[in-house]
N, C-alpha and C positions, 0 to 999 in steps of 0.2 A: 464246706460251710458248717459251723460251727451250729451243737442243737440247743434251741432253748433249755432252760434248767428247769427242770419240773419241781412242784412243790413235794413230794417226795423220790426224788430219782431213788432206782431202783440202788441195792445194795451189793457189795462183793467183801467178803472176808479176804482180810489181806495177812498174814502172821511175820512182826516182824520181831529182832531181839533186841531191844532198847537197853540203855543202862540202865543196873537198878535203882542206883541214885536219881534218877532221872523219872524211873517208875515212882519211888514212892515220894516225891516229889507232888506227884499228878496225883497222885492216889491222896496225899494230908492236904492239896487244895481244893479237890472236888469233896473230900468228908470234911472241910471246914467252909466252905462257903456255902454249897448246898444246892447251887440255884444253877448250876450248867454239871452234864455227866462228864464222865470219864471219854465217853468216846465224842462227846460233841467238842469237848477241849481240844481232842486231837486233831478230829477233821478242821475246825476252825485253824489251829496252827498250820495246818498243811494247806490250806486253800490260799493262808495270807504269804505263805514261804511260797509255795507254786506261783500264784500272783507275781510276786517279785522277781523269781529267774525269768519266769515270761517277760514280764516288762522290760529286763536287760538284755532278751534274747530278741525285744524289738516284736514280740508277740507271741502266742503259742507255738507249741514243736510241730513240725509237722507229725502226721499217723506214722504209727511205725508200720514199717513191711513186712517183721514178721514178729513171732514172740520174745521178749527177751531171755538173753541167756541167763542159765539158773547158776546156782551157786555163789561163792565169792567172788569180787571182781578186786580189784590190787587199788587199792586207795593212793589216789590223786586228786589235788588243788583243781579248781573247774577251770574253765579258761580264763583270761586276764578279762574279759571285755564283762566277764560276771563277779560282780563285786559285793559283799557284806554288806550291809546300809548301816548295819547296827550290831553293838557286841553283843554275842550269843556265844554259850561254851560250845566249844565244837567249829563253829566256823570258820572258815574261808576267808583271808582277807588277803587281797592281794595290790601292791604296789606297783 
């Protein structure tokens, strides 16, 4: 069963390596707009990106059983049945 969302769920540092076109990207829209941070940007993209695999996954993942593996993992297209909705660099699209 899935927990309510709290009005401030607690927090986890996560470090990931983004491109840096991509970094100051985020960086000239949050110092020119003003009014949303650098990390509320991120989590808002990741909630509405996670939304959407979920939605094609036909709902959340199940828990995982144990921790994931660290390191690199070899880049691969997701399955057919998850699909792009919308053009974004980087993405997935598949036929």
């Amino acid at each position: 069963m899935a927990q309510p969302l709290q009005a401030h769920p607690a927090r986890q540092r996560v470090t990931v390596a983004l491109p840096a076109p991509l970094v100051e990207r985020l960086r000239n829209a949050v110092y020119s707009t003003g009014h949303r941070s650098l990390v509320q940007i991120v989590v808002d993209s990741l909630e509405d990106t996670l939304a959407a695999i979920e939605h094609a996954n036909g709902g959340p993942f199940p828990g995982r059983l144990g921790p994931l593996k660290s390191g690199r993992r070899p880049r691969k297209p997701p399955p057919s049945h998850i699909m792009a909705t919308e053009y974004s660099p980087g993405a997935y699209v598949t036929r």
